[in-house]
N, C-alpha and C positions, 0 to 999 in steps of 0.2 A: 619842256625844260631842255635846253639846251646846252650839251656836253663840251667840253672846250679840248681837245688833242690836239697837241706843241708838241713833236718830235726832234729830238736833239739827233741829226743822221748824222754830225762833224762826229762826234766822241770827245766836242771839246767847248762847248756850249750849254753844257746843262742847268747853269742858273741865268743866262736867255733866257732857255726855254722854259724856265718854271716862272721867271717876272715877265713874259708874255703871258703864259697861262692865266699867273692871275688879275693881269690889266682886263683881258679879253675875258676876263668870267666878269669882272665888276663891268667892262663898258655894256657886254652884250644885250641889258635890260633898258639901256639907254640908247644906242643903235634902232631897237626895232620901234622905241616910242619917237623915236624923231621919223626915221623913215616911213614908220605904216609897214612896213615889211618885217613876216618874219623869218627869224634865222635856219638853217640849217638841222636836224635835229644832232648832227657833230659839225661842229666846226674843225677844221683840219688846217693847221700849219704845220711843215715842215722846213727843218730849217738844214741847207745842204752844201756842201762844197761847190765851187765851180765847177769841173768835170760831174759833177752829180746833176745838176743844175742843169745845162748841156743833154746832156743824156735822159731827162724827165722830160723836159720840153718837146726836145725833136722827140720823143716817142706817143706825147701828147699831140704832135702836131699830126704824126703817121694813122694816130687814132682817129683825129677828126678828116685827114682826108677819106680815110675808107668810110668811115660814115657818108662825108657828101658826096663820093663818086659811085656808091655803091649802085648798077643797075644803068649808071652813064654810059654811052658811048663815045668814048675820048677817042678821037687821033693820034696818030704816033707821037705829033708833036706834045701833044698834051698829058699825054703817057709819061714822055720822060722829062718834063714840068712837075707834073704829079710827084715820080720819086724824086725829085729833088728839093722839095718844097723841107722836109723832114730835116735832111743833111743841111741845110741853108739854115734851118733854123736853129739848131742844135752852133753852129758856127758862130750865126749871131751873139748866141748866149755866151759863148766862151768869151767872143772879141768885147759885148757892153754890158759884161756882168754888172759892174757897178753903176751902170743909169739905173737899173729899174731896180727898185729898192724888195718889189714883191713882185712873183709872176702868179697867175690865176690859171688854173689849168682843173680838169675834171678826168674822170676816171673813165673805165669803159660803159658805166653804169650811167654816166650824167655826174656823179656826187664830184662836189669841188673841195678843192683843196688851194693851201697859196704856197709857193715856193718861197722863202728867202733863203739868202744867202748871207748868215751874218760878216761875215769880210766886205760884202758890198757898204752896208749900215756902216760899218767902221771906217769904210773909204767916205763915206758920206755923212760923216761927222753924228750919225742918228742916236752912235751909243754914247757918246756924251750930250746927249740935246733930248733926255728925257720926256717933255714936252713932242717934240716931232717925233720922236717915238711910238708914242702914245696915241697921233696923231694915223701916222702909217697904219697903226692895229685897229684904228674907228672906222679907216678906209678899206682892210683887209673884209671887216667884219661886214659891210655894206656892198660889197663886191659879192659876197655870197650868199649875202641876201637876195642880193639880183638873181643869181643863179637859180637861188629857191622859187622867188617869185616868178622867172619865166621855164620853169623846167628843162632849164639848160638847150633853152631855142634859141635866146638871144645870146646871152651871156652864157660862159665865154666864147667868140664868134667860131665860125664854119671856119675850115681853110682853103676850100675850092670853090668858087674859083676866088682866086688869093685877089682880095682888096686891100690899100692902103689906107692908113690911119687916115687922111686928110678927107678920103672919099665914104668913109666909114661914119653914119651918122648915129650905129648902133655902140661904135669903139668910144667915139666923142660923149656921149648920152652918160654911159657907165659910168666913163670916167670924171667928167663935171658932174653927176651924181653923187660918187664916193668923194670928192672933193670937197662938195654943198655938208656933204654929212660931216664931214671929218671935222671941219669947221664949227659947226652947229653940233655938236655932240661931246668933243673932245674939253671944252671947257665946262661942260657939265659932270663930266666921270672925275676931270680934274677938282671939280670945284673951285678950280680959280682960274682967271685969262690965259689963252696962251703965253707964253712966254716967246719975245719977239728976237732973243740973241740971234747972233750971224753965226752958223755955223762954219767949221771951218774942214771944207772936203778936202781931199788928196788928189794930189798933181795927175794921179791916175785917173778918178773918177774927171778931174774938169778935163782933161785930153780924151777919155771917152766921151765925154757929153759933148764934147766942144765937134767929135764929128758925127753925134748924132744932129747937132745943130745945125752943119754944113747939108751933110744930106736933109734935112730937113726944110734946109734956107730960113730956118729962123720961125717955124711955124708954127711948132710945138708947144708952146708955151702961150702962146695966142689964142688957140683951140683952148688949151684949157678953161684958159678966162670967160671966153666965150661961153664954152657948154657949162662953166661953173654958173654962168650969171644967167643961163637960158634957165636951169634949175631953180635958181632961186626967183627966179621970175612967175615961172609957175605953181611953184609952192606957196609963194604968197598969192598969188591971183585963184589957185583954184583946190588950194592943200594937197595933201598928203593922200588922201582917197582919191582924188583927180588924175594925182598924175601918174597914181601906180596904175592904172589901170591899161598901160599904156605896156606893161610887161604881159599882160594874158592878151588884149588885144593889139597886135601888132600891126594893124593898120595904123595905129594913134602914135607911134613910133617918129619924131619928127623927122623933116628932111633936110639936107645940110642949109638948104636956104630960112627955112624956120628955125634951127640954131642960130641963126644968124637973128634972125625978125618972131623973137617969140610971141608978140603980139596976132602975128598968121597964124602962128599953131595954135593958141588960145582961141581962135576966132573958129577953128573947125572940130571942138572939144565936144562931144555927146551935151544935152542940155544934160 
């Protein structure tokens, strides 16, 4: 049985935090029957200011570098890459609070948690679009399932040596997974179709996305389609027992060119 913990950190959110609790106690039975995966024995949301937000992350990030450097031997150069990696990322968060609607981070132990930020959700029109809402918490929920399923070896990633999303075929994997689910789930807990309205974001949120787009060159949005359609590629060709198995054996992990050509990865699946 699986415990649902929503923390209200704002001091100004606390019926958020109680209509998250209880989407996420009724989806959670429906998460682990679509994915094969199960949940966490607590599931953990927190939901925090920007400065807080900021400040969890870069100390999440400071935790995974000691983990992967522990016993390296870095050069000077790499040494002061290393501490910076933390402060950089902590920066990030202040500057595109509002693109990522949820961060995924874990604790010293491995146990995950997700960050939001309800001020992002509001820049990003989520708290009136009930439906995407709803949507966000199916993908929260499937995000930490991954975490369970690989004992926090894939998910969430290592930070040294620092890879980029594009090169990432574990970051891509995750995320067209939690997508496939969100999809495929959300109108089950709803019991009716999504709901297709245009949300309507904040000048804020499209000026940050607008230079995560530029850094990007337009790429981010692409990947997703892809790794979302590599997912459902495989779920229909070889189900839900097939392709979890790809979180305990991480040979079966595709490659960015098999995200690409899921047909190759199917063709080197254990009989």
């Amino acid at each position: 049985m699986t415990t649902i913990n929503v923390r209200d950190e704002t001091g100004r959110n606390s019926q958020l935090a109680e209509d998250m609790s209880v989407f996420l106690t009724k989806a959670a039975p429906y998460v682990e029957q679509i994915t094969g995966l199960a949940l966490p024995h607590t599931v953990t949301v927190r939901l925090l200011t920007v400065p807080d937000l900021a400040k969890d992350f870069s100390a999440f990030i400071r935790r995974q570098v000691e983990r992967d450097t522990t016993d390296a031997e870095l050069t000077a150069r790499e040494r002061k890459k290393v501490a910076a990696l933390p402060i950089d990322a902590g920066r990030a968060a202040r500057t595109l609070w509002a693109v990522d609607a949820s961060v995924l981070v874990a604790n010293t132990v491995g146990w995950p948690s997700t960050l939001v930020v309800p001020k992002a959700l509001a820049h990003q029109g989520l708290l009136s679009d009930p439906d995407g809402l709803c949507e966000l918490l199916v993908r929260v929920l499937t995000e930490q399932a991954q975490v369970e399923a690989c004992r926090g070896v894939l998910v969430p990633g290592g930070a040294w040596p620092p890879v980029r999303e594009d090169q990432s075929p574990v970051v891509q994997l995750s995320t067209g997974h939690a997508c496939w689910a969100g999809r495929r789930t959300t109108p089950l807990v709803l019991g009716k179709p999504v709901s297709d309205r245009q949300r309507r974001p904040s000048w804020t949120y499209r000026r940050q996305a607008a230079l995560v787009f530029l850094r990007e060159r337009g790429q981010r949005g692409r990947r997703l389609l892809r790794s979302t359609a590599f997912v459902e590629q495989a779920m229909d060709s070889i189900g839900s027992e097939g392709f979890n198995r790809l979180w305990t054996m991480h040979e079966l992990v595709p490659t960015l060119d098999e995200l690409r050509h899921p047909d190759q990865w199917l063709r080197r699946q254990p009989a």
